[in-house]
PASEBA-1860 file (N, C-alpha, C; in nm, 3 decimals):
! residues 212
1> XXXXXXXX> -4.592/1.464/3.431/-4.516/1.385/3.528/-4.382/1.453/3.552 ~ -4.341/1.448/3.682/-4.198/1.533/3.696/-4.134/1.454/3.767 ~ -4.015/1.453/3.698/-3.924/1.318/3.743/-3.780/1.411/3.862 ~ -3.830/1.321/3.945/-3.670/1.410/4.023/-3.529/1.432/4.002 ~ -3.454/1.504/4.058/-3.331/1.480/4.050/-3.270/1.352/4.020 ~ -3.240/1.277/4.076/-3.184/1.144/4.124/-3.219/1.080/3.958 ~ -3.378/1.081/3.918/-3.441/1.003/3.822/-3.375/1.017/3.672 ~ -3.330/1.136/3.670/-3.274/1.259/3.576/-3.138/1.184/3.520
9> XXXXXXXX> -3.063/1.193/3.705/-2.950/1.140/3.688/-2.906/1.016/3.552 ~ -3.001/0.933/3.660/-2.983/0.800/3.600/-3.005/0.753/3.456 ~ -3.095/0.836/3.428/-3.181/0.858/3.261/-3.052/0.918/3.213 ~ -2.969/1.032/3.250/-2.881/1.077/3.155/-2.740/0.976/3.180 ~ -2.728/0.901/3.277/-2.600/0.742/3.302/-2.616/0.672/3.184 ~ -2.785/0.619/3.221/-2.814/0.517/3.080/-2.768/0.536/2.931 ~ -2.840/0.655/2.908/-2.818/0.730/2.805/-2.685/0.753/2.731 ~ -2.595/0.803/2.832/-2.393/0.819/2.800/-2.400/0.641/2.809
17> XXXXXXXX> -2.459/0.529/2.863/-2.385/0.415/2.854/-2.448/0.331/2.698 ~ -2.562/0.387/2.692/-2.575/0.302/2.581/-2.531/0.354/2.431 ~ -2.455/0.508/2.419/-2.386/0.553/2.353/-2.276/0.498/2.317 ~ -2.196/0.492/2.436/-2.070/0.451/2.435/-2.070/0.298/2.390 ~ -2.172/0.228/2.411/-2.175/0.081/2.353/-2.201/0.057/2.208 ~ -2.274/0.196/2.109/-2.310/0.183/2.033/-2.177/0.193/1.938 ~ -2.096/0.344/1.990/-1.976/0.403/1.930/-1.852/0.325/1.984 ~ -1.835/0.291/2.112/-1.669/0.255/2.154/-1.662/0.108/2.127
25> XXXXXXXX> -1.743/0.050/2.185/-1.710/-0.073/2.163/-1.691/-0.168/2.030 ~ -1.785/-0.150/1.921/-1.740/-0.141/1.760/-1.601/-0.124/1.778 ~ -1.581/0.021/1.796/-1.445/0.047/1.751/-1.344/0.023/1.789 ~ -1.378/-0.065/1.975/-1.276/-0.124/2.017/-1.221/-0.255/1.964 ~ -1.338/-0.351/1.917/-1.333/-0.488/1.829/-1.280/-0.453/1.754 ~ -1.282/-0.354/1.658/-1.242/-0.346/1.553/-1.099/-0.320/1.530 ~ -1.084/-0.224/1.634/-0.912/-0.242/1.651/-0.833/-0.365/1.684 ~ -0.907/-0.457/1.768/-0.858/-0.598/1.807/-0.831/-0.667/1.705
33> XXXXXXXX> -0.911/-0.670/1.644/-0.920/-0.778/1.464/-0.783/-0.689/1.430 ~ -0.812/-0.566/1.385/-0.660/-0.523/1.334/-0.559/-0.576/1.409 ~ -0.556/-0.532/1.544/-0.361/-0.595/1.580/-0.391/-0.699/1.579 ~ -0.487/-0.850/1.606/-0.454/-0.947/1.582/-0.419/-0.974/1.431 ~ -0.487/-0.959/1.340/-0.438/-0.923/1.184/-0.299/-0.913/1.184 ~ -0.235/-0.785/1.214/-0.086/-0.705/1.236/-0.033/-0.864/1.330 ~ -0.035/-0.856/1.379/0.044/-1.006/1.491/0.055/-1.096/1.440 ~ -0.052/-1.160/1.360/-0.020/-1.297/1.274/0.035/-1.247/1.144
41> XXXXXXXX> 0.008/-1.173/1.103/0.087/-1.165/1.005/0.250/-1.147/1.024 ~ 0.243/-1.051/1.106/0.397/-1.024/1.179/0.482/-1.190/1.176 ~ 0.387/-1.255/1.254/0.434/-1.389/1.261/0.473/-1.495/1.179 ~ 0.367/-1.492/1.061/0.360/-1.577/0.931/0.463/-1.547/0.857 ~ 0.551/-1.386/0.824/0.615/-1.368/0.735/0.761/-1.293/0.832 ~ 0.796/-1.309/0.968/0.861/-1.294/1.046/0.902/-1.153/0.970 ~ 0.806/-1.056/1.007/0.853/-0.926/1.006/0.733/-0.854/1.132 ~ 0.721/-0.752/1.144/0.707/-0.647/1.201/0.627/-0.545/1.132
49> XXXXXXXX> 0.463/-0.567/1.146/0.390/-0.490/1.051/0.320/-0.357/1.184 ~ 0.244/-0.281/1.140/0.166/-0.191/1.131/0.051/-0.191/1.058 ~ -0.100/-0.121/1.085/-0.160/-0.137/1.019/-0.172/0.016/1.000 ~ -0.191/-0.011/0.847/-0.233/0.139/0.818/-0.367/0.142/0.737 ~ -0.417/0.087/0.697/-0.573/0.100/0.711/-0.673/-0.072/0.692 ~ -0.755/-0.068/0.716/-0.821/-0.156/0.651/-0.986/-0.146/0.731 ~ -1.095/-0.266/0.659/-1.229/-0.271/0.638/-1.289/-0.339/0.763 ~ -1.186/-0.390/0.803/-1.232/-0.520/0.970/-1.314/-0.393/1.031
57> XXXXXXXX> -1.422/-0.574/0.987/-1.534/-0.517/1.085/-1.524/-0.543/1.233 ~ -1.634/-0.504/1.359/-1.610/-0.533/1.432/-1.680/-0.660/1.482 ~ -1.754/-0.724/1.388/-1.766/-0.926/1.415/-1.740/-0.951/1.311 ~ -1.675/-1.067/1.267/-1.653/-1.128/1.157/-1.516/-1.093/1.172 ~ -1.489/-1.175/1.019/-1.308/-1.234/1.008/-1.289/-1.266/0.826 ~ -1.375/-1.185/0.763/-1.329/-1.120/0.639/-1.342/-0.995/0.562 ~ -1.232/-0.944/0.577/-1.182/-0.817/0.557/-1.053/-0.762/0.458 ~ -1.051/-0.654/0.459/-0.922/-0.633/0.374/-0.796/-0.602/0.458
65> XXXXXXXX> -0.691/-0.584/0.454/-0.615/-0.478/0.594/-0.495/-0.440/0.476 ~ -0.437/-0.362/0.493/-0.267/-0.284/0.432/-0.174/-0.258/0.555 ~ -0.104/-0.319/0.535/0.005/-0.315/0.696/0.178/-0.250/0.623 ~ 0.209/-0.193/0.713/0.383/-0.159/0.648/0.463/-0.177/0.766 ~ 0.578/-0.282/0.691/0.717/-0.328/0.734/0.727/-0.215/0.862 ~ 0.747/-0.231/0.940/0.823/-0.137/1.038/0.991/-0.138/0.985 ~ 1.004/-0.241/0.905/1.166/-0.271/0.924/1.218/-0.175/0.775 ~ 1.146/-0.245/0.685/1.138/-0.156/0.520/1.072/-0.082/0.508
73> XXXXXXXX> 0.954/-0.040/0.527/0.867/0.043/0.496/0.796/0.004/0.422 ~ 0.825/-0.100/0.324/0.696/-0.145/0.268/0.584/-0.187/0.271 ~ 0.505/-0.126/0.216/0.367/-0.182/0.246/0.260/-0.270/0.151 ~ 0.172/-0.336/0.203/0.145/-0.499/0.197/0.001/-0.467/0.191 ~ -0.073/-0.553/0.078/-0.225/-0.561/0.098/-0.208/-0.703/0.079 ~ -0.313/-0.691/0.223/-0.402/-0.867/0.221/-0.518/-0.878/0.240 ~ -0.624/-0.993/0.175/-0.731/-0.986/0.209/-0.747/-1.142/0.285 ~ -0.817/-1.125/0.404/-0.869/-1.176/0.511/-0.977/-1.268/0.540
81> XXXXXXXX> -0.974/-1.380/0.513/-1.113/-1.440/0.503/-1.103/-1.621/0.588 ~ -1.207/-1.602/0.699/-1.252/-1.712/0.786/-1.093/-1.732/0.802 ~ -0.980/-1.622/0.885/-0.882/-1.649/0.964/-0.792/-1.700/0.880 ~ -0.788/-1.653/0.736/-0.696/-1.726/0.621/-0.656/-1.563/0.555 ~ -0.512/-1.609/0.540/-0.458/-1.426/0.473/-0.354/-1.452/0.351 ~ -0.432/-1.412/0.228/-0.414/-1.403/0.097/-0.296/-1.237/0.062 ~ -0.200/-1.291/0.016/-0.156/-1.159/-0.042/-0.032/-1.168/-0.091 ~ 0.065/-1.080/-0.165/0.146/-1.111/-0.204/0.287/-1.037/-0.205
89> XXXXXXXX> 0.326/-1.094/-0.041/0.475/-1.084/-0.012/0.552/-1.045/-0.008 ~ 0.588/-1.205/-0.097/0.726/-1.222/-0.135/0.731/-1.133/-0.332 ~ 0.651/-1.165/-0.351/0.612/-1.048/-0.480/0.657/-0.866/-0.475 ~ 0.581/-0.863/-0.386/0.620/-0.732/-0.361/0.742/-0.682/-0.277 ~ 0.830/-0.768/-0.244/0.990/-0.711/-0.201/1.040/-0.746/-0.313 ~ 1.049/-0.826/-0.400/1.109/-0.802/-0.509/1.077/-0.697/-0.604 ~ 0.963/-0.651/-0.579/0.905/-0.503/-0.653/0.967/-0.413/-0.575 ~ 1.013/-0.428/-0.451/1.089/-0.329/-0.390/1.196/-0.324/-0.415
97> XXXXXXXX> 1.293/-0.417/-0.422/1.409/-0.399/-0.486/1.468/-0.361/-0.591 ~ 1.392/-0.384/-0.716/1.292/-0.324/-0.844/1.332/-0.166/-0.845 ~ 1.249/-0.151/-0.716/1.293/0.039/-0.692/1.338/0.054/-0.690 ~ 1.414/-0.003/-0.578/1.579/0.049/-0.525/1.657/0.020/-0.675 ~ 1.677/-0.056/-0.740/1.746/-0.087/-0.851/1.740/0.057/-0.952 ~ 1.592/0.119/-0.908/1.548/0.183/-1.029/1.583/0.394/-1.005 ~ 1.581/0.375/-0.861/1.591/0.475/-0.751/1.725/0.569/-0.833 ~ 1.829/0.512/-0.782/1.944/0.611/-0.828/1.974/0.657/-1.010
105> XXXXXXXX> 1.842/0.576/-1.117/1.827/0.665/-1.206/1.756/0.787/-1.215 ~ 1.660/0.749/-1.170/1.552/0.893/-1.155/1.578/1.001/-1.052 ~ 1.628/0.919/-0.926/1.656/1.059/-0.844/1.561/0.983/-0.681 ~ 1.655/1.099/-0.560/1.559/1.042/-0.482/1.431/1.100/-0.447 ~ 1.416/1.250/-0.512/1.310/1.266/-0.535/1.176/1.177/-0.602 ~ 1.202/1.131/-0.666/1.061/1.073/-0.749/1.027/0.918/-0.666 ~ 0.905/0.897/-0.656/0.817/0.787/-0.611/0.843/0.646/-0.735 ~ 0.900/0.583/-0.724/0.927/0.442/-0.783/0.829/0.374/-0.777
113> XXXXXXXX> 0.719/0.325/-0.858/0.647/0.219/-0.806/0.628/0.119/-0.931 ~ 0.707/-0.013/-0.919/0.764/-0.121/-1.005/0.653/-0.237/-0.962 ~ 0.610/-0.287/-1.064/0.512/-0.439/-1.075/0.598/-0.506/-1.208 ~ 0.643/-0.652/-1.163/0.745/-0.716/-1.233/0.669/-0.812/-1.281 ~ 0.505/-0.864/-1.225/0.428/-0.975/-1.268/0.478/-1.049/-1.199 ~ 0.486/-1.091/-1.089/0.489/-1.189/-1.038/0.392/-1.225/-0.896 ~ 0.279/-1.263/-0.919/0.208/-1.327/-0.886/0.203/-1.428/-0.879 ~ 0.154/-1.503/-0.706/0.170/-1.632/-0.654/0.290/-1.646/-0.599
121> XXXXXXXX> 0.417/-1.540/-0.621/0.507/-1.651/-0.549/0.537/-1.643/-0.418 ~ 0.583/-1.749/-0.371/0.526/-1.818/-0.219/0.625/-1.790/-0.167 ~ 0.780/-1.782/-0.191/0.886/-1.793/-0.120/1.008/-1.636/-0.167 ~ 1.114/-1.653/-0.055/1.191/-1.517/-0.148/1.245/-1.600/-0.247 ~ 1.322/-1.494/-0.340/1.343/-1.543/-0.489/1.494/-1.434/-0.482 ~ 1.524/-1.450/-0.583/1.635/-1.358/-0.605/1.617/-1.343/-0.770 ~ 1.616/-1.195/-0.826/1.637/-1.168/-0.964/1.631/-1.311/-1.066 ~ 1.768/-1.380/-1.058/1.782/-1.484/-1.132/1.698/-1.612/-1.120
129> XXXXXXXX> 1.605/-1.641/-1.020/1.531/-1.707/-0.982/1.393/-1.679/-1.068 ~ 1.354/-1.613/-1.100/1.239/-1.524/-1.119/1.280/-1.533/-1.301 ~ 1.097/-1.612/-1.354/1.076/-1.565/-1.451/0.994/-1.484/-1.533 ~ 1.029/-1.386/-1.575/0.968/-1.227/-1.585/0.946/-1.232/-1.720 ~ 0.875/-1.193/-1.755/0.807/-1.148/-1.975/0.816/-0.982/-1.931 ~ 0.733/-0.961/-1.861/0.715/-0.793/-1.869/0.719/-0.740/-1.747 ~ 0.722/-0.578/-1.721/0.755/-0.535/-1.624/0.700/-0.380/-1.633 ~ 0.633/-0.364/-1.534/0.592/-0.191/-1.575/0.635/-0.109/-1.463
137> XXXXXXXX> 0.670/0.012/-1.473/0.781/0.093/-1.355/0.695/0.254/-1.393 ~ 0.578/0.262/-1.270/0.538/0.395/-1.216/0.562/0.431/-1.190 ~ 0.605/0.622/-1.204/0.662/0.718/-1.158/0.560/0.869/-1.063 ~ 0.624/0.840/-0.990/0.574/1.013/-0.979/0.622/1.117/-0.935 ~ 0.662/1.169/-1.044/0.740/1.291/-1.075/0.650/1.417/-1.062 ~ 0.733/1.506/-1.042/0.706/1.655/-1.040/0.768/1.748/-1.141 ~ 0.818/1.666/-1.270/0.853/1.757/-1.379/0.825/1.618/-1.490 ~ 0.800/1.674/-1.645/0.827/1.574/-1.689/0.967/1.488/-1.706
145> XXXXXXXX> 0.911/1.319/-1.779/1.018/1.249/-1.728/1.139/1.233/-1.870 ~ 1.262/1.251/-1.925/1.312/1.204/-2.048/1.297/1.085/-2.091 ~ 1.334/1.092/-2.223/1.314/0.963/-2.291/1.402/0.881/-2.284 ~ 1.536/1.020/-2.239/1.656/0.921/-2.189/1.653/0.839/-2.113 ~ 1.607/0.884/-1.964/1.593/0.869/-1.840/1.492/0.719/-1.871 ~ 1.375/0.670/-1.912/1.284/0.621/-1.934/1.397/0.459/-2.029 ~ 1.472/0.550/-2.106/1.511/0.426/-2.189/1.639/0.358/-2.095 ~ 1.697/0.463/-1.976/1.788/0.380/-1.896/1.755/0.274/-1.772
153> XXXXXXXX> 1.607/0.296/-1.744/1.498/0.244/-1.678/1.489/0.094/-1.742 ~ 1.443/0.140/-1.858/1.415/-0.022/-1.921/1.576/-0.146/-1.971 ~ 1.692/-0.064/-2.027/1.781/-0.077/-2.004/1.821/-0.144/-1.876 ~ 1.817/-0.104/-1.787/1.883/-0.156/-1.659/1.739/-0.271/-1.610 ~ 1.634/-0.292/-1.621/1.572/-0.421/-1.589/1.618/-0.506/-1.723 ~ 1.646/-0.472/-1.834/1.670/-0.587/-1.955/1.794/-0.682/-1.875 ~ 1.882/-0.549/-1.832/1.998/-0.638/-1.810/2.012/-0.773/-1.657 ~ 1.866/-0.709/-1.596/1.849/-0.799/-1.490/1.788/-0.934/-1.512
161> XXXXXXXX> 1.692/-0.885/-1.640/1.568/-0.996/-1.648/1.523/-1.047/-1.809 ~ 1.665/-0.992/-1.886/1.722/-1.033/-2.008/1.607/-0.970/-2.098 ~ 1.586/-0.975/-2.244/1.485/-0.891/-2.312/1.329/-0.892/-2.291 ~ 1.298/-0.883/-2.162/1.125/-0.840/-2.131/1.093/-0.692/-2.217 ~ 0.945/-0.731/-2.222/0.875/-0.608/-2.256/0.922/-0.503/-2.125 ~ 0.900/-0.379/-2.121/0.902/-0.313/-2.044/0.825/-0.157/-2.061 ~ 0.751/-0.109/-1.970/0.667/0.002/-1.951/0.702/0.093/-1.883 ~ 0.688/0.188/-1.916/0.784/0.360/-1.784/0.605/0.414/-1.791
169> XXXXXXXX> 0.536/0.415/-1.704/0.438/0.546/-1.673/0.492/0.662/-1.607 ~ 0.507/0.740/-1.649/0.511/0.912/-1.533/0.373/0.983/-1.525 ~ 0.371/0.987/-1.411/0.276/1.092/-1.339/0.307/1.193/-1.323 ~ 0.314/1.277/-1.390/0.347/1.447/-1.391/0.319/1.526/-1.260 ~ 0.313/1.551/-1.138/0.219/1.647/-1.045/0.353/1.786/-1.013 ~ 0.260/1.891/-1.122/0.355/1.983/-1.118/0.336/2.065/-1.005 ~ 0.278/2.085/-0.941/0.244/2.142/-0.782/0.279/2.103/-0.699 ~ 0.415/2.143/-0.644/0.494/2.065/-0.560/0.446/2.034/-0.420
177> XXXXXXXX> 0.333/2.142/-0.378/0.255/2.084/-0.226/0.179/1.970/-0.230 ~ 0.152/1.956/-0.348/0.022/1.834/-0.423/0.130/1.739/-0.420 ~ 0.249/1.728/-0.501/0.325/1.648/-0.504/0.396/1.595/-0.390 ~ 0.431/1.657/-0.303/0.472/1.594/-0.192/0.394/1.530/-0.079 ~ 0.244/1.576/-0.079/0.143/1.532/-0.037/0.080/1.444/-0.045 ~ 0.059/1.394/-0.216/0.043/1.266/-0.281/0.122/1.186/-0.233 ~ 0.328/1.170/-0.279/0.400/1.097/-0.277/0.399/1.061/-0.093 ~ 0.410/1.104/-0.030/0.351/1.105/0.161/0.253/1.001/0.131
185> XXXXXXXX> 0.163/1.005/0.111/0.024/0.941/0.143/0.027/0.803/0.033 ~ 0.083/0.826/-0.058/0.118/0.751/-0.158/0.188/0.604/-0.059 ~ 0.276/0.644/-0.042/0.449/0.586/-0.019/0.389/0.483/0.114 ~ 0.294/0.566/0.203/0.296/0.512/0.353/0.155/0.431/0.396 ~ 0.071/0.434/0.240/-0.088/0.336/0.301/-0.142/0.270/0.124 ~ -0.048/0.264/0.050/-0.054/0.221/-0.045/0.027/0.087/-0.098 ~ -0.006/-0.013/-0.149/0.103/-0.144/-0.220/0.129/-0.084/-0.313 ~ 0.242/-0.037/-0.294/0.314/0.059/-0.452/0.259/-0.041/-0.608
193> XXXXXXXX> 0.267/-0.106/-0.619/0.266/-0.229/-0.756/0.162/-0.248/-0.809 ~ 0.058/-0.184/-0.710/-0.084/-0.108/-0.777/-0.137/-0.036/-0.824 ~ -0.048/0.058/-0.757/-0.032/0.191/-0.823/-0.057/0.234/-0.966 ~ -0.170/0.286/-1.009/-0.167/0.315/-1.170/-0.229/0.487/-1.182 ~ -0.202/0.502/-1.318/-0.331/0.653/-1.348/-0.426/0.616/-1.270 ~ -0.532/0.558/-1.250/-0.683/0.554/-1.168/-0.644/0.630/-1.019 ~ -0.497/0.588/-0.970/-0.522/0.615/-0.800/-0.513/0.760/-0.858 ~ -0.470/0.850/-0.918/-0.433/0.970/-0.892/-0.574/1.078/-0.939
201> XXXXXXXX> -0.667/1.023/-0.966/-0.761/1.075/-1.064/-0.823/1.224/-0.964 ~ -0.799/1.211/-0.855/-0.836/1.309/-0.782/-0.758/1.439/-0.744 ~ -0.638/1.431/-0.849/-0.503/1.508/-0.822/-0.519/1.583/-1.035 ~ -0.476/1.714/-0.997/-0.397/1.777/-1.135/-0.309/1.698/-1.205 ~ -0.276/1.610/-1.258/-0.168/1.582/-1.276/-0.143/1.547/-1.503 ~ -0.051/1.525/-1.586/-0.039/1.463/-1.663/0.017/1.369/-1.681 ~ -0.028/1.295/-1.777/0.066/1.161/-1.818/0.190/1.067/-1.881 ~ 0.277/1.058/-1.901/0.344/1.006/-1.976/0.391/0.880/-2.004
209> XXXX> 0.404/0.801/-2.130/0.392/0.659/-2.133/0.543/0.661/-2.237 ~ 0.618/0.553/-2.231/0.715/0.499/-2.294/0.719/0.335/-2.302 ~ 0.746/0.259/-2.371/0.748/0.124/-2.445/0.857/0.096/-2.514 ~ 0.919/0.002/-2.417/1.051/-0.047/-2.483/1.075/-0.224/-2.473
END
């Protein structure tokens, strides 16, 4: 059978259209769920997010998403379920501040990433508001870290959050292209306060632990 010109045409129209329905349109939903995601959230916690990655599918409405502050830079995991968004905040700006607190010991080279335990809380808080037992403060460094350095770390949260346990991890990444590559990718699609040995397992790196 020999199909004409014209017949050809149309067979290869169909063909590019039912492609494009298979590939674009998915991926157009799927972007929708994200900025609506990014928008209500924007809204719920009156900031100004971005999404920098997440699982939204393109039907349905439970998913994961990671969005960062346009305003701080911080970045936020929430998980998403039947139009309800779980995550934690107001937790994690106080883990940011944490840094900043922690920042001008180590240097502004090194990656700060502070988890104070505080889970659940609903509202901002301030230091003295906040009751803390322990506190662990991830590093990632590109040389190893002192014991000095490590004991002025724990030092300066005692004096915020009176005698807690306290933890220093360093991440060693002595390859400074690796290292700046990590801390990049690290810094801009990650909830720092999660941050442990496991994320790096795909990187050279060594360990170091201190307990005070």
């Amino acid at each position: 059978m020999n199909f004409t010109k014209k017949q050809v045409i149309i067979s290869v129209a169909l063909a590019l259209i039912i492609i494009s329905c298979i590939i674009f349109v998915p991926a157009v939903l799927t972007a929708k769920n994200e900025d609506n995601a990014a928008a209500e959230l924007s809204e719920i916690y009156n900031d100004q997010f971005v999404v920098t990655k997440s699982t939204a599918p393109a039907f349905g409405d439970d998913f994961e998403i990671t969005v960062q502050s346009e305003t701080s830079k911080t970045v936020y995991d929430f998980d998403v379920k039947d139009g309800e968004y779980s995550g934690e905040y107001f937790a994690e700006n106080i883990n940011a501040e944490v840094n900043e607190l922690i920042q001008p010991i180590v240097g502004e080279r090194v990656l700060v990433m502070s988890n104070v335990f505080q889970d659940g809380l609903r509202k901002e808080a301030t230091f003295e508001e906040l009751e803390v037992e322990k506190a662990t403060v991830h590093l990632l460094v590109d040389e190893d870290l002192s014991e000095e350095k490590a004991q002025q770390i724990a030092d300066a949260l005692k004096a915020e959050f009176g005698e807690i346990a306290v933890s220093v991890e360093a991440y060693v990444v002595d390859e400074e292209r690796v290292f700046e590559g990590v801390k990049t990718e690290v810094s801009n699609f990650f909830q720092l306060s999660k941050i442990d040995a496991q994320s790096f397992i795909d990187f050279k790196f060594h360990e170091q632990s201190f307990e005070f």
